[in-house]
C-alpha positions in Angstrom: -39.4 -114.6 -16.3 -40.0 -115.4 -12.6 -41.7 -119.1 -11.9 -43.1 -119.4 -8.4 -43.3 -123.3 -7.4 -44.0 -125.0 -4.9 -41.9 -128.6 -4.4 -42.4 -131.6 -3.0 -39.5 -133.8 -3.1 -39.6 -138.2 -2.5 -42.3 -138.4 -4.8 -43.0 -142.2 -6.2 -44.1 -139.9 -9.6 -42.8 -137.2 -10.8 -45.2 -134.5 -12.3 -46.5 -130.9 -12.7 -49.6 -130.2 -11.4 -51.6 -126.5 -10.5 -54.6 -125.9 -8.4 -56.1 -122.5 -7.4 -53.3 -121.0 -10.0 -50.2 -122.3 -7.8 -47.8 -124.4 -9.4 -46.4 -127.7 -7.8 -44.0 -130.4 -8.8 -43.5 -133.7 -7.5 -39.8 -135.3 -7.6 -38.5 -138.3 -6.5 -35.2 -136.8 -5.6 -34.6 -136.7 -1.7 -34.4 -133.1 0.0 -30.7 -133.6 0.7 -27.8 -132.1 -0.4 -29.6 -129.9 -2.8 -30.3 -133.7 -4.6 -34.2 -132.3 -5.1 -33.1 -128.7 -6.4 -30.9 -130.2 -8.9 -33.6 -132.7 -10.0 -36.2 -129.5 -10.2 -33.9 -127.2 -12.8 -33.3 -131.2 -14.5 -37.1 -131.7 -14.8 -38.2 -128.4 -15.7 -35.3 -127.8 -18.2 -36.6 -131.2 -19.8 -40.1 -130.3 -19.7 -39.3 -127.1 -21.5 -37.3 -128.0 -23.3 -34.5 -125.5 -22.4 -31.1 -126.5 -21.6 -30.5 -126.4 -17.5 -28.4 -123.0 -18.0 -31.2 -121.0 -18.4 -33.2 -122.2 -15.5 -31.5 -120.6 -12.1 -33.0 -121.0 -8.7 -33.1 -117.6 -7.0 -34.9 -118.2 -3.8 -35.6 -121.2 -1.6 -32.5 -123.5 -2.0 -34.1 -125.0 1.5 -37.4 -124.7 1.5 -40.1 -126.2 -1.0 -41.1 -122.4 -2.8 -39.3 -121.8 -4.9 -38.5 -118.8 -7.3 -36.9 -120.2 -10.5 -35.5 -117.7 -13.1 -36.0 -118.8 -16.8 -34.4 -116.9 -19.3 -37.7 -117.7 -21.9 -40.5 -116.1 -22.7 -43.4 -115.9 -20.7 -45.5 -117.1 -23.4 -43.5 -120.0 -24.4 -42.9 -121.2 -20.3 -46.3 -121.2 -19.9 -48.0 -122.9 -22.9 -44.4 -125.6 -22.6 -46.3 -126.2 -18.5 -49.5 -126.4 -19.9 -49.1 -129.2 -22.1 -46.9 -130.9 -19.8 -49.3 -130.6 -17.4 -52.1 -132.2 -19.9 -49.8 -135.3 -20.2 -49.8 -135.6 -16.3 -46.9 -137.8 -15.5 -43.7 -137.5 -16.8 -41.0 -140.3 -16.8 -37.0 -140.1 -16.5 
């Protein structure tokens, strides 16, 4: 499946949050060096509980949408975001 996200990177807390059905995470990696992609595949591979191979960023390496390929099912990626998002913050 496809996962449209919008990030914003230098957070103090990291967490998943959606309003108006778009998707946004907050990392506390800096947007350097592709630092804050490599956070994002590390977060949502955690939250999902899916090793980091089968999350790939596919579009917006520089900017903060991003398209994010998971090899899951739709079903399972969404009901795993769900919940995370019902425990609101997540830790390292």
């Amino acid at each position: 499946m496809y996962f449209f996200i919008s990030v914003k990177p230098n957070s103090k807390v990291e967490k998943i949050e959606k309003k108006d059905g778009e998707w946004m995470i907050r990392i506390n990696a800096p947007a350097l060096a592709g630092k804050a992609n490599e956070r994002l595949i590390e977060f949502l591979a955690g939250m999902l509980n899916l090793p980091k191979s089968k999350l790939h960023l596919v579009k917006g390496k520089t900017g903060r949408l991003k398209c994010i390929q998971i090899d899951a099912e739709t079903e399972y990626v969404h009901a795993m975001l769900e919940q995370a998002m019902d425990l609101k913050v997540h830790k390292n």
